[in-house]
N, C-alpha and C positions, 0 to 999 in steps of 0.2 A: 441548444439548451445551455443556461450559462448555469453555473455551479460554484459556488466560492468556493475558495481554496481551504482545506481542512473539514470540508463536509463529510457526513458521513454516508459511505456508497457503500453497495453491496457486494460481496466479495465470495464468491467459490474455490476453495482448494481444493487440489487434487492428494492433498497430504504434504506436498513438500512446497507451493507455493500457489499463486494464484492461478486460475484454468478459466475464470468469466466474469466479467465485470460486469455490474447495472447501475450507471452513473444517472435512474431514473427515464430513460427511454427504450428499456428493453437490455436484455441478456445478451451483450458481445463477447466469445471467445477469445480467450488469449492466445495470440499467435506463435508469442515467442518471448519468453524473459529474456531483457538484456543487462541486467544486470541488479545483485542484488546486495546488497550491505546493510549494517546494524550501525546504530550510532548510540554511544553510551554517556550517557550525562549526571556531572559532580561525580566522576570515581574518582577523583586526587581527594575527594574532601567528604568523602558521606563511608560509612559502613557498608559494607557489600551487600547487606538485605534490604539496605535501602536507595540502591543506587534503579535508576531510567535508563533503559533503555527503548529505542525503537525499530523495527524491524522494518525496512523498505525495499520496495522492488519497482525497476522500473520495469512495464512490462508494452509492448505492442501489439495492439488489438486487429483483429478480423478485419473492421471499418476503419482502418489506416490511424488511430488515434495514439499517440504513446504519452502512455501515464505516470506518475510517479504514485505509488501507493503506501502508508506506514499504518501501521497500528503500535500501540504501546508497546503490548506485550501477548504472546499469545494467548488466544479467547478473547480479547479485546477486539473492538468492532474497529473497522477498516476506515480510513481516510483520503482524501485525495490532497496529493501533496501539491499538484503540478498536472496542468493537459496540453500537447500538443496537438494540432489536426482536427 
């Protein structure tokens, strides 16, 4: 299944990050975060309640896929940044 990049997938957490992905072919487990970072955009030049940030993780699935996942902000719905496999 091809999927463009920045689509929006479906995303389960377990509270502190992502726990199953459904990139539209069924519910896969996350195996294992490898790693997770924030990226914050115009903080040299905006007011801090108005500043972007997004939250990413990359994570490696049950069926061998590893993904890159971000949402804006939390409660914001999930994207696909990136798939390998």
């Amino acid at each position: 299944m091809a999927l463009e990049m920045s689509a929006a997938v479906v995303v389960v957490t377990d509270g502190s990050g992502p726990s199953a992905v459904d990139l539209g072919d069924g519910m896969v487990k996350v195996r294992e975060w490898v790693e997770h970072w924030v990226v914050e955009v115009g903080w040299w030049r905006t007011p801090p309640q108005q500043r972007q940030s997004r939250d990413y993780w990359r994570v490696l699935l049950d069926d061998g896929r590893c993904l890159d996942l971000y949402r804006q902000s939390r409660g914001a719905s999930w994207r696909l940044g990136r798939m390998w496999g």
